[in-house]
RODO-2510 file (C-alpha; in nm, 4 decimals, decimal comma):
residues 59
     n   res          X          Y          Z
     1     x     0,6835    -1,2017     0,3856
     2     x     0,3987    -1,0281     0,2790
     3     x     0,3378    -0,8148     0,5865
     4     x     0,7313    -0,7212     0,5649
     5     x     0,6834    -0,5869     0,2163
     6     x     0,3652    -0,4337     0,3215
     7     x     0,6033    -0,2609     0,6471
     8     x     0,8056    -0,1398     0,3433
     9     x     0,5507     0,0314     0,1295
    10     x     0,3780     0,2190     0,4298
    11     x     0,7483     0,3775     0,5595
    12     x     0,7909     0,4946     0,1661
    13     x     0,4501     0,6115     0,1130
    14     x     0,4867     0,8137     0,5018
    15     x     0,8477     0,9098     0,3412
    16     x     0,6800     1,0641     0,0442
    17     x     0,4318     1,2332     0,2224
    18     x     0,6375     1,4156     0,4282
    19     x     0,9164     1,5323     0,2205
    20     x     0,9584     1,9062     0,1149
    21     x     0,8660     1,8360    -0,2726
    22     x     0,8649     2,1654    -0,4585
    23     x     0,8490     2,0571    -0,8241
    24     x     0,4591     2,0564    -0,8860
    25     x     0,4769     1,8029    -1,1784
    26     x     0,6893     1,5612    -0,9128
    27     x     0,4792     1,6052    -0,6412
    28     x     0,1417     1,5361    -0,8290
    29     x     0,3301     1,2054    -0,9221
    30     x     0,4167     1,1159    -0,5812
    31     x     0,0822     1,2048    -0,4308
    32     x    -0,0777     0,9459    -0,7494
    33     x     0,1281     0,6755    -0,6713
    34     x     0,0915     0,6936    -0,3253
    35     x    -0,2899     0,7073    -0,3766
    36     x    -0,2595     0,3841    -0,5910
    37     x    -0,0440     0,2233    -0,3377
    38     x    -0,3003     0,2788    -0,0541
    39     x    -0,5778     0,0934    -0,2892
    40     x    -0,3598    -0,1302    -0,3932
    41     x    -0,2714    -0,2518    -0,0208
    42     x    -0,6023    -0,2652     0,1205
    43     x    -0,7415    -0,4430    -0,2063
    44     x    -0,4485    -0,7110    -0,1212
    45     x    -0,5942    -0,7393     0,2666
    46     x    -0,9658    -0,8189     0,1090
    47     x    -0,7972    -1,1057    -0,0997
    48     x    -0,5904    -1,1968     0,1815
    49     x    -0,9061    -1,2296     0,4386
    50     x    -1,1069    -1,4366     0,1285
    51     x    -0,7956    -1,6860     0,0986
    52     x    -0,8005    -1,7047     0,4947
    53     x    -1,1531    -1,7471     0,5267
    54     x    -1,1410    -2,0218     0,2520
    55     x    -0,8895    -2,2144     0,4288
    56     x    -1,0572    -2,1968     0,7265
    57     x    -1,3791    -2,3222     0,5724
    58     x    -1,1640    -2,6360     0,4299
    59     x    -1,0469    -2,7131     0,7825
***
């Protein structure tokens, strides 16, 4: 589930990257979020390699 949503927010941050924004004000949102998005995702991989390695440990 998680790497499906993951799947999702990579093809709309790609999306946003390459579309033809011409409003400054919009596209200085778009590139914020998507900067946000990228350390939010790879701040949710560190957690997810912690939980994996702690399961491992219990096993």
């Amino acid at each position: 589930m998680l790497a499906i949503s993951f799947g999702y927010v990579l093809i709309a941050i790609l999306t946003s990257e390459r579309a033809a924004i011409k409003d400054p004000k919009v596209k200085n949102l778009a590139e914020r979020i998507i900067e946000t998005q990228r350390k939010d995702i790879e701040e949710m991989k560190i957690l997810i390699k912690s939980l994996e390695s702690e399961q491992n440990d219990k096993e």
